[in-house]
LOBAVEX-562459 format. One record per residue (C-alpha): z, x, y; residue number from 0. Coordinates in steps of 0.02 Angstrom, whole numbers, plus 50000, padded with zeros to 5 digits. Layout:
<<Z X Y> NUM>
...
END
This chain:
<<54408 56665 55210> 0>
<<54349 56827 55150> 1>
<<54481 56959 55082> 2>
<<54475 57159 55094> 3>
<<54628 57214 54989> 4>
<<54629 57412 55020> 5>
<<54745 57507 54878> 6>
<<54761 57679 54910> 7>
<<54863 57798 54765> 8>
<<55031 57886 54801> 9>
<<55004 57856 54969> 10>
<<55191 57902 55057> 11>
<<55242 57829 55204> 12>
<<55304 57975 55293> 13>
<<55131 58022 55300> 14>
<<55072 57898 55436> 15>
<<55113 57887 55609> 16>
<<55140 57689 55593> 17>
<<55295 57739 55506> 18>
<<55360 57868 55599> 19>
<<55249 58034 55504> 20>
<<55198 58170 55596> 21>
<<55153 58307 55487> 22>
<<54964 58228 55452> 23>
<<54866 58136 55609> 24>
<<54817 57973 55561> 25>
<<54750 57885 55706> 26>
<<54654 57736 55600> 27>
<<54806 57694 55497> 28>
<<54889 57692 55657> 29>
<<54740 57582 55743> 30>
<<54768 57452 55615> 31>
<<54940 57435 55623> 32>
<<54883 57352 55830> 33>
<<54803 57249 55738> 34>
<<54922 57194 55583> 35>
<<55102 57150 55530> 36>
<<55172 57308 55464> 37>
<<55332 57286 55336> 38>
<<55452 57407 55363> 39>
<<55561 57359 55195> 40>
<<55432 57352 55072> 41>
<<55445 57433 54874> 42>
<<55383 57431 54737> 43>
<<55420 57343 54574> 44>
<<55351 57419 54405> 45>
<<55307 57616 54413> 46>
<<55202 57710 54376> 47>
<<55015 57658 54408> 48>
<<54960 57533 54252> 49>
<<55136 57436 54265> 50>
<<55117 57432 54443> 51>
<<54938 57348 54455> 52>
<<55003 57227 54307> 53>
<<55154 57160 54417> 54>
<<55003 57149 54569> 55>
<<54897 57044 54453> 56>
<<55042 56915 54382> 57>
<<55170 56933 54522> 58>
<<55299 56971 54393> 59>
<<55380 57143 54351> 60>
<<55302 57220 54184> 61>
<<55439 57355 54173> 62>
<<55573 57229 54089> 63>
<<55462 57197 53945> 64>
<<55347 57318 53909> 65>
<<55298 57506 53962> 66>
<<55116 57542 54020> 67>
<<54996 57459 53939> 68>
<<54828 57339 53960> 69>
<<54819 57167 54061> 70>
<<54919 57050 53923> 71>
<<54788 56909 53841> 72>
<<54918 56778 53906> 73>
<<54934 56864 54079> 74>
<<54881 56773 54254> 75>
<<54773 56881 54352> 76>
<<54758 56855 54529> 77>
<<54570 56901 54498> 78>
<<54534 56799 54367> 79>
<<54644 56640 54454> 80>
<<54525 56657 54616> 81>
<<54344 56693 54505> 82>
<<54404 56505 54430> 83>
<<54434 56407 54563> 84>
<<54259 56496 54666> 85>
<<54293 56641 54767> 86>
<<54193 56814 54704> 87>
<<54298 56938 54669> 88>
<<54232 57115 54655> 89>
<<54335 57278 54629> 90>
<<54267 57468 54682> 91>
<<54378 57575 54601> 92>
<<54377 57771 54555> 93>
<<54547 57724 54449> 94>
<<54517 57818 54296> 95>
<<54658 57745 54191> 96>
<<54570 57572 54201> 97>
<<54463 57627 54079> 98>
<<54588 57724 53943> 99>
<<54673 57629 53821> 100>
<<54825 57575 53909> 101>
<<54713 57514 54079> 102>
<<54612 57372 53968> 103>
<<54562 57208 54041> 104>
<<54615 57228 54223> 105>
<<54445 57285 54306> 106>
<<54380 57133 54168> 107>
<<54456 56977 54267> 108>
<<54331 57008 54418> 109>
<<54155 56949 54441> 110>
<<54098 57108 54465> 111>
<<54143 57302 54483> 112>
<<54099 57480 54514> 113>
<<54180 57624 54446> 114>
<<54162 57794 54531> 115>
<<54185 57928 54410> 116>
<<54248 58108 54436> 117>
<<54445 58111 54487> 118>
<<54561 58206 54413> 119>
<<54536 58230 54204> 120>
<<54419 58080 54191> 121>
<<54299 58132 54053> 122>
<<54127 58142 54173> 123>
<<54046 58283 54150> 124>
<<53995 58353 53983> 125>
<<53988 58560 53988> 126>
<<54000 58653 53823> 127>
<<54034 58815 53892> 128>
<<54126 58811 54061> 129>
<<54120 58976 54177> 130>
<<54291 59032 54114> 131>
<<54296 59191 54212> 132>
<<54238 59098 54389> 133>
<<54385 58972 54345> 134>
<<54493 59086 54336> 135>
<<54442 59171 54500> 136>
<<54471 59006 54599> 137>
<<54588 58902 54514> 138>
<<54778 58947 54511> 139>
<<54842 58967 54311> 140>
<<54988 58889 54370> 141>
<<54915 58719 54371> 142>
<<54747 58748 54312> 143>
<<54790 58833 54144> 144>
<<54620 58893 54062> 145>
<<54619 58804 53896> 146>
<<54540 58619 53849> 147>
<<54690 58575 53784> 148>
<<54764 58537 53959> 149>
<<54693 58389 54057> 150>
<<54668 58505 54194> 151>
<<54516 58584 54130> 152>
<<54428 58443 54125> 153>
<<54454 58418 54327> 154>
<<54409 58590 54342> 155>
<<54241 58535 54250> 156>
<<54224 58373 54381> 157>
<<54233 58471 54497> 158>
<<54063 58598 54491> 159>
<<53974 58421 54519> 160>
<<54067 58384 54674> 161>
<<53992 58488 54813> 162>
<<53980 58409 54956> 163>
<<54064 58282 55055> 164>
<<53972 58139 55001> 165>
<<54003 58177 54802> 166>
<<54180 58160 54847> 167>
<<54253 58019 54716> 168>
<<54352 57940 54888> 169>
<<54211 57923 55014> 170>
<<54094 57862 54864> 171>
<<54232 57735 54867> 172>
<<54205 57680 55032> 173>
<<54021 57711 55034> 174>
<<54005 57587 54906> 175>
<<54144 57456 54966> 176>
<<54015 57486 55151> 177>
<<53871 57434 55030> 178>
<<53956 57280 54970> 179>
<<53984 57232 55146> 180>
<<53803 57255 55191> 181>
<<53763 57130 55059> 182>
<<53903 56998 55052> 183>
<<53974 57012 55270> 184>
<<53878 56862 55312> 185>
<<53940 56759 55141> 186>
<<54127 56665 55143> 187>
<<54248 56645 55028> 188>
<<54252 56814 54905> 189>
<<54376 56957 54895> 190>
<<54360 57128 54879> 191>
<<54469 57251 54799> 192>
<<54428 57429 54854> 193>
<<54540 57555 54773> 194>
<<54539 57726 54787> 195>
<<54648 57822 54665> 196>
<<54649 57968 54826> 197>
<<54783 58043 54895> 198>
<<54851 58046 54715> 199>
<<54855 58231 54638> 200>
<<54741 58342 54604> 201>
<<54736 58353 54812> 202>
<<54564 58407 54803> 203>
<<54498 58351 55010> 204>
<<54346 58389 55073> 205>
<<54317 58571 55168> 206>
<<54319 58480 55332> 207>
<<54498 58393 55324> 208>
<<54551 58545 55196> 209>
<<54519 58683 55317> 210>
<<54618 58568 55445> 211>
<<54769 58583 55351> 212>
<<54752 58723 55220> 213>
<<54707 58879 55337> 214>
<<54770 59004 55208> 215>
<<54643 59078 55079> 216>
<<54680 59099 54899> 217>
<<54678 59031 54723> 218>
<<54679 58823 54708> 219>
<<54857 58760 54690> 220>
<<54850 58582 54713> 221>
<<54912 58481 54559> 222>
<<55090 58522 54554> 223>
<<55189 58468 54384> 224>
<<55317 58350 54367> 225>
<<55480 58447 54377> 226>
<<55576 58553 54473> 227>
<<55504 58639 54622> 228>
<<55530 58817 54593> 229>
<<55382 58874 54707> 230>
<<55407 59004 54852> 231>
<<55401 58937 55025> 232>
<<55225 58995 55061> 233>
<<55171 58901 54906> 234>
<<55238 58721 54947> 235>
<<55222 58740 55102> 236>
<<54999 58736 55038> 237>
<<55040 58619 54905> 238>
<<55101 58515 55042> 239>
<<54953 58549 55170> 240>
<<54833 58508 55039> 241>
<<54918 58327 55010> 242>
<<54901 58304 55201> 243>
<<54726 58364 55197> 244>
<<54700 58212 55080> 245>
<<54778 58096 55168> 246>
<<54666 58129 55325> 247>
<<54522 58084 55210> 248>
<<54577 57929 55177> 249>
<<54638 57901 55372> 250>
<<54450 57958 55415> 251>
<<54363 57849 55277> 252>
<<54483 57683 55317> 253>
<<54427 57717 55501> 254>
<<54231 57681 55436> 255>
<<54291 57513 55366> 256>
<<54391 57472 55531> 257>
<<54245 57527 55622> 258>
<<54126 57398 55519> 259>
<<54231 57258 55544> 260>
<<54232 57301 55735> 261>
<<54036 57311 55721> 262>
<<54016 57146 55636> 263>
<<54140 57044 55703> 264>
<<54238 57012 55551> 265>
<<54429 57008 55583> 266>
<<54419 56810 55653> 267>
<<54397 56766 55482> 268>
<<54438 56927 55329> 269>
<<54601 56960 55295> 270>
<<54635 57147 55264> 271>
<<54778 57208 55191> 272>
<<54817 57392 55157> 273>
<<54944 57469 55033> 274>
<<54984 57588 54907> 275>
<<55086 57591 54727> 276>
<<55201 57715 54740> 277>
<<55257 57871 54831> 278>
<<55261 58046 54757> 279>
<<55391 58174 54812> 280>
<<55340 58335 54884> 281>
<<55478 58445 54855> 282>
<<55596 58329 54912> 283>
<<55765 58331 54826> 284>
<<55690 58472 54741> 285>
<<55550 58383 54653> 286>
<<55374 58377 54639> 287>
<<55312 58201 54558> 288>
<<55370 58048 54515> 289>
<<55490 57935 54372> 290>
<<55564 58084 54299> 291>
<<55704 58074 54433> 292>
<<55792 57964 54526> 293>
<<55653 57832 54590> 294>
<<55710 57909 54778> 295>
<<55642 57809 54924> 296>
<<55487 57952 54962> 297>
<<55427 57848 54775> 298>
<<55490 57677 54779> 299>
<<55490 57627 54973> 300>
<<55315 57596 54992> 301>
<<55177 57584 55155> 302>
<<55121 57392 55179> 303>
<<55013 57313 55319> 304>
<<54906 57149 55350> 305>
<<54805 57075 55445> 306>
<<54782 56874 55412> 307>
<<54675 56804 55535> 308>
<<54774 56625 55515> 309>
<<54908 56717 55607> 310>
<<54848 56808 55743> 311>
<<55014 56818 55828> 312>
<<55060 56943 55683> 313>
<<54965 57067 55741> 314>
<<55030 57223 55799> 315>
<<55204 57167 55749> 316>
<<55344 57260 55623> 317>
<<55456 57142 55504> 318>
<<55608 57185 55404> 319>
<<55594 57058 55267> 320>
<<55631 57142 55116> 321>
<<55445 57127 54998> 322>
<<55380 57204 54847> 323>
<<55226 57251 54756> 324>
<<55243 57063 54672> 325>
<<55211 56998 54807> 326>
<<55042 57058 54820> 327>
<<54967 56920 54692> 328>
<<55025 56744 54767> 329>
<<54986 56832 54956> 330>
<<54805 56854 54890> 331>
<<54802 56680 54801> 332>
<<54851 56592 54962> 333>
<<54732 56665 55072> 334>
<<54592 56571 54962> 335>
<<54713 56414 54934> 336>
<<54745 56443 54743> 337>
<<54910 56375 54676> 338>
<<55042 56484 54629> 339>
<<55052 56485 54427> 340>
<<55233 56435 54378> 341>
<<55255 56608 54281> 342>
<<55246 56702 54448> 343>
<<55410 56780 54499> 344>
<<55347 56827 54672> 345>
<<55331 56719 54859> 346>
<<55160 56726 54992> 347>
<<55199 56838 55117> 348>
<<55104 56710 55227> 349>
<<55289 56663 55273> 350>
<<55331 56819 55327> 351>
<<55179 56836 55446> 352>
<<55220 56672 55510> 353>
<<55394 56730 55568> 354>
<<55427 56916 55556> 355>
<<55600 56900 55565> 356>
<<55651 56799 55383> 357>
<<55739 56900 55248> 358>
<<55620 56888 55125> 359>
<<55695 56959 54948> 360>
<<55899 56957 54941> 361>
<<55845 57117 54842> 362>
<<55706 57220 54748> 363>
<<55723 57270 54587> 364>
<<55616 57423 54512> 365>
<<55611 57541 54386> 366>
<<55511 57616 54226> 367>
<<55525 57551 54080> 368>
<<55660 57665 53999> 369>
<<55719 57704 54149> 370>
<<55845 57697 54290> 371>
<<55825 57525 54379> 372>
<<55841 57521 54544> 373>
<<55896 57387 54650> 374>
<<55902 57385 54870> 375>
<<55946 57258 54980> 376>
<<55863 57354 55125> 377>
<<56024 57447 55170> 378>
<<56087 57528 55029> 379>
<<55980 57573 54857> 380>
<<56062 57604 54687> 381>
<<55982 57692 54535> 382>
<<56093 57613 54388> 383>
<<56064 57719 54226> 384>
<<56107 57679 54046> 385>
<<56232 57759 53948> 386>
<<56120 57862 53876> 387>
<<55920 57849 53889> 388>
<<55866 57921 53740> 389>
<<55974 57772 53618> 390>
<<55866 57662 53499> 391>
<<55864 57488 53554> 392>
<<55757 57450 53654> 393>
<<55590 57372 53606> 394>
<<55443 57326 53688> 395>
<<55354 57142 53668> 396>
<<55164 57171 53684> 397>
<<54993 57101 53617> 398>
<<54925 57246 53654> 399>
<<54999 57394 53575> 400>
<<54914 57548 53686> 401>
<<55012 57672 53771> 402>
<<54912 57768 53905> 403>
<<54769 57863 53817> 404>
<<54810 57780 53637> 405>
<<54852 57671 53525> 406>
<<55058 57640 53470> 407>
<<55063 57777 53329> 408>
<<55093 57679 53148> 409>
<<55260 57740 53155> 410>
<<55292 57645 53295> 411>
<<55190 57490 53238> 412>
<<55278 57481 53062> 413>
<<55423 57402 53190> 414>
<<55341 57271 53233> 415>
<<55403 57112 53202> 416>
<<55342 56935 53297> 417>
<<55453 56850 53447> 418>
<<55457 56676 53477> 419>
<<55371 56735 53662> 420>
<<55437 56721 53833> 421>
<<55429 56603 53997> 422>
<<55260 56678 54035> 423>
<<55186 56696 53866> 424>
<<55136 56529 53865> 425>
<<55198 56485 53726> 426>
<<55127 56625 53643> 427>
<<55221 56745 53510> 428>
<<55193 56912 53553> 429>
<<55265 57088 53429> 430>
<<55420 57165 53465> 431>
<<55402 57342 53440> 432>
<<55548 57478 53442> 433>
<<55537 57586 53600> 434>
<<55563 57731 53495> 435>
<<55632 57862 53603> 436>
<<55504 58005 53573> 437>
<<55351 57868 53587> 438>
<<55214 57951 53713> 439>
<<55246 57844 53844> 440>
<<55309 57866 54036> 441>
<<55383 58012 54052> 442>
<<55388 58049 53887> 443>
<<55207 58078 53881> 444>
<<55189 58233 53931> 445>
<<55348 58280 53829> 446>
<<55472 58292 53984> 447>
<<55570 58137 53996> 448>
<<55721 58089 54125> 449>
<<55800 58214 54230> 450>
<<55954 58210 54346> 451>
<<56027 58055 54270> 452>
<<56174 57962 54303> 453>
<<56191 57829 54429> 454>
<<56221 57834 54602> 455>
<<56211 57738 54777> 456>
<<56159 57788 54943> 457>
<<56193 57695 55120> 458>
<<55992 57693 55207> 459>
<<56061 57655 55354> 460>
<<56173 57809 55386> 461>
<<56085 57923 55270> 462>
<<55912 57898 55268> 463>
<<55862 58059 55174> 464>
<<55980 58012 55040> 465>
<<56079 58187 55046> 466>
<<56242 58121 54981> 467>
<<56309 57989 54883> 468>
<<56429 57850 54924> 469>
<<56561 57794 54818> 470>
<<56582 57595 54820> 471>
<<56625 57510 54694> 472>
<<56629 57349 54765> 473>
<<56459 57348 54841> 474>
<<56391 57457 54649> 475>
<<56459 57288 54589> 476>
<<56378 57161 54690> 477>
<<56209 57253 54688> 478>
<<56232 57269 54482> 479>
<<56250 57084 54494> 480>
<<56098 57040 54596> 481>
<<55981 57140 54474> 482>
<<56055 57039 54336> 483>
<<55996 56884 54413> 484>
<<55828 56962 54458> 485>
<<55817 57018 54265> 486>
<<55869 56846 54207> 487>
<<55742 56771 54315> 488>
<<55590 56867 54230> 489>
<<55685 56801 54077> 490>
<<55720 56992 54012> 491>
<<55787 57019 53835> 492>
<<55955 57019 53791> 493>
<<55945 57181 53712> 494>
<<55875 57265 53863> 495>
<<56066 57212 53956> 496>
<<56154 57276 53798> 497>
<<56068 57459 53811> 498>
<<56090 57469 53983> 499>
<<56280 57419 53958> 500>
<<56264 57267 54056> 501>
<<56333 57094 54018> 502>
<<56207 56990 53939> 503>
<<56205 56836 54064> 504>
<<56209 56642 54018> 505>
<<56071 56542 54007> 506>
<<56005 56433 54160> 507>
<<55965 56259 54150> 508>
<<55785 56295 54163> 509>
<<55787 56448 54030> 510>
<<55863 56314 53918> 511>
<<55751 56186 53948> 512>
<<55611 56316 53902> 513>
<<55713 56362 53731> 514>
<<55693 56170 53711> 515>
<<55532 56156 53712> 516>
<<55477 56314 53607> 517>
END
C-alpha cells in the first residue's frame, strides 16, 4: 500500500462543488469525489492549526489538556508509529508554524521532509530596507500596516521573491510532492504527507486564477483580521474573490496529482485521502476568521474524501457517519496494518468505507482550549460556554511549555507544579501550569480574545445557516451529557468540568484501574 494524505489549510466546504459550492469552479475536487467516499458529517476536533495536527498525529483531542503547543515527548505519532514498523514516511509541507516554538517535533517523526518557505510572515527573506513607499502603493494599510512590528510586513517582504507562478509557496508544494513521486511511484509501502498551508490567509493566488476571480484593480486587501466585518460591500465582496481565487489554485494543482496517478496507474494500489483542518468564515455571521466566535459550522464542519483501493465499491459514494479530525491517525495506521495504540481515542474509518451507511461517532466534540466546546450529533450543534472565560482555573499539563512563537513567560512557569500524568502519558508526570487568562495563547495572542459568548444551539437540519437559535432544554441537556462522556473518555481534568460549571463525572472502571496502577 502506498498512502497520499493531501491536507489543505482553511479549506471550507462551501467552496467545492462536491459539497454543494458554487461560487469557485472546482472541477478536480469534484473529479475525485467519482472516485472516493466523500463524508458529509465530518468536523473537526482541536482548533486552531498546531492542536489540530496534534489530535491527527495521536487520534486524541489536545484541546482538553493543553493549548497549542509542540508534539508531547510521550505523544504517539501516526508518523513515527508507521517509520517503526517499515513504511517511509515523508512530509512536504510549506506549514510555517512547524518550525516556531509551539510547532516542535511534528515534521521530526517522519523519515524525511521538505519545507517550502515563503507563506504568510515566515521569516524568509532578509531585506534591511524594504521599498516603503512601493508598499504602500500596492498593499492596502488596512491589513498591510507599514511597520515591522506587524507580522504583515514580513509577508509583504516574501512576497518581492515570489514572481511568478512557479515561486508560488502552493505549486512548489506540489512540484515537489510530483518529484517525490517520480522517485518513490514504482516503490510500496511508504506514505506521503503533502500539506499545503494554501487557501489559508494572506489569499495571495497566482495572476492567472486571481484575475479569474478578482477583476477589480486596486490596493491588496487580502488578509482580513479576526473580528468583526465592518468592510463595505465592494470590499468583501474582493476579500472574498481573492479566497476563491485561492482555492482554484489548489483545485488546479490537486488536478496535477490526479492527473499523475491517472498517468501511472496508481489508484489500484495508493490510498489518497484529501482534507483540511478547519474552516474560516468569510463574513459570515458577521465575521472574518476563526475561534474568536462561536466555532459556527463554515469553521468546525470540515471537507473529507478517500479513496482506499481495498474498497473500491466506495468510490464515488457520500456517507453520513458522523467523523472527526481524530480519526485521521488510526485511518492512516490501518492502511499499512499498524495497531491502534491503546491511548488513541479515535476508530479507522476503514469501517465506514466498508459500509457508508454506519453512524460512526454518537457525537463530536471540539473546541479551543479556553474556549466554547462544541458538541453535534449531526443534527443539531451546541457551543456550551463557561460562566465566564476569562476566570483563573484552568491549567494546562505540558512537557513542553511553548505557546506559538515562544516560550511560557516565567510568570506563567513559576505555576508550575508536577501531575501524577494522564492515561496517555505513559506513565509519565508532566507540569501543570495555570492557564493564566492574559497568557499569549489562542486568541489571546494577538490580544483579542472571545467574542459573542454565551451558549446556544441550533437545529442543522431546519436551519442550516444557523440564523436563529433554538431553545431546548432537554436536548441542551442530553448533548451536555454526551460531551461529558467524550471528556471523561480523554480522561480530562476535573478542574476543567468545575470552570466550565459542569459536574465533575465518576470514575470508570477502567480510569480506576489506571489510578491503580500509577
Amino acid at each position: 500500500m502506498r498512502t497520499i494524505f493531501v491536507l489543505f489549510d482553511s479549506l471550507n466546504r462551501s467552496a467545492m462543488g462536491v459539497y454543494g459550492g458554487t461560487s469557485v469552479k472546482t472541477p478536480h475536487f469534484d473529479r475525485f469525489a467519482q472516485l472516493a467516499m466523500t463524508f458529509d458529517r465530518h468536523y473537526v476536533g482541536s482548533l486552531p492549526c498546531m492542536p489540530a495536527r496534534r489530535d491527527m498525529h495521536t487520534g486524541r483531542l489536545n484541546f482538553t489538556h493543553r493549548s497549542w503547543g509542540p508534539l508531547e515527548p510521550f505523544d504517539n505519532s501516526f508518523a513515527e508509529l508507521l517509520k517503526k514498523q517499515g513504511t517511509y514516511t515523508h512530509m512536504i509541507s510549506d506549514h510555517l508554524h512547524y518550525f516556531e516554538d509551539g510547532g516542535a517535533g511534528f515534521h521530526t517523526r517522519f523519515n524525511s521532509w521538505d519545507f517550502i518557505r515563503g507563506q504568510e510572515y515566515d521569516p524568509w527573506v532578509a531585506m534591511v530596507k524594504p521599498p516603503l513607499e512601493r508598499f504602500r502603493e500596492i498593499y492596502d494599510e488596512r491589513h498591510y500596516p507599514l511597520t515591522r512590528e506587524s507580522k504583515r510586513f514580513q509577508a509583504m517582504i516574501n512576497r518581492e521573491a515570489i514572481c511568478d507562478e512557479a515561486d508560488f509557496p502552493g505549486p512548489k508544494c506540489f512540484a515537489a510532492g510530483l518529484e517525490f513521486l517520480d522517485r518513490n511511484h514504482a516503490a510500496d509501502d511508504w506514505m506521503l504527507m503533502l500539506e499545503c498551508f494554501d487557501p489559508h490567509e494572506p489569499f495571495h493566488a497566482p495572476e492567472r486564477f486571481h484575475d479569474a476571480y478578482d477583476p477589480k484593480a486596486g490596493k491588496v486587501l487580502d488578509w482580513p483580521h479576526y473580528e468583526r466585518v465592518i468592510e463595505n460591500p465592494e470590499d468583501i465582496d474582493g476579500i472574498r474573490a481573492n479566497y476563491a481565487a485561492l482555492v482554484a489554485m489548489c483545485d488546479d494543482y490537486f488536478g496535477k496529482l490526479l492527473d499523475y496517478l491517472d498517468s501511472h496507474d496508481m489508484w489500484k494500489d495508493t490510498a489518497v485521502i484529501l482534507t483540511t483542518d478547519h474552516g474560516f468564515l468569510l463574513s459570515e455571521h458577521d465575521w472574518w476568521g476563526k475561534c474568536r466566535m462561536p466555532y459556527y459550522e463554515e469553521v468546525s464542519h470540515i471537507p473529507l474524501m478517500i479513496h482506499d483501493p481495498r474498497f473500491p465499491q466506495a468510490a464515488g459514494q457520500r456517507t453520513g457517519a458522523l467523523t472527526q479530525t481524530a480519526d485521521l491517525m488510526p485511518t492512516l495506521l490501518g492502511l499499512h496494518g499498524v495497531p491502534l495504540p491503546e491511548e488513541a481515542r479515535a476508530r479507522d474509518l476503514s469501517v465506514v468505507l466498508a459500509e457508508p451507511a454506519c453512524n460512526g461517532r454518537d457525537v463530536a466534540v471540539f473546541g479551543v482550549f479556553g474556549g466554547p466546546i462544541g458538541v453535534t450529533d449531526g443534527a443539531h450543534v451546541l457551543y456550551y460556554y463557561p460562566p465566564d472565560w476569562q476566570a483563573e482555573g484552568l491549567r494546562e499539563y505540558t512537557l513542553a511549555p511553548q505557546h506559538m512563537t515562544g516560550p511560557f513567560a516565567v510568570r506563567e512557569l513559576k505555576t508550575a507544579r508536577l501531575s501524577e500524568g494522564f492515561d496517555f502519558t505513559k506513565g509519565v508526570p508532566v507540569l501543570s501550569i495555570a492557564a493564566l487568562p492574559d497568557a499569549p495563547r489562542v486568541p489571546m495572542n494577538d490580544g483579542a480574545g472571545f467574542v459573542d459568548v454565551g451558549t446556544r444551539l441550533y437545529d442543522l437540519i431546519s436551519d442550516s445557516a444557523q440564523q436563529k437559535p433554538i431553545n431546548n432544554p432537554e436536548l441542551t441537556a442530553r448533548l451536555l451529557s454526551q460531551a461529558v462522556d467524550v471528556l471523561r473518555d480523554h480522561d480530562t481534568p476535573d478542574e476543567v468540568y468545575q470552570w466550565y460549571g459542569l459536574p465533575v463525572p465518576e470514575k470508570t472502571e477502567r480510569e480506576e484501574i489506571y489510578e491503580n496502577a500509577k
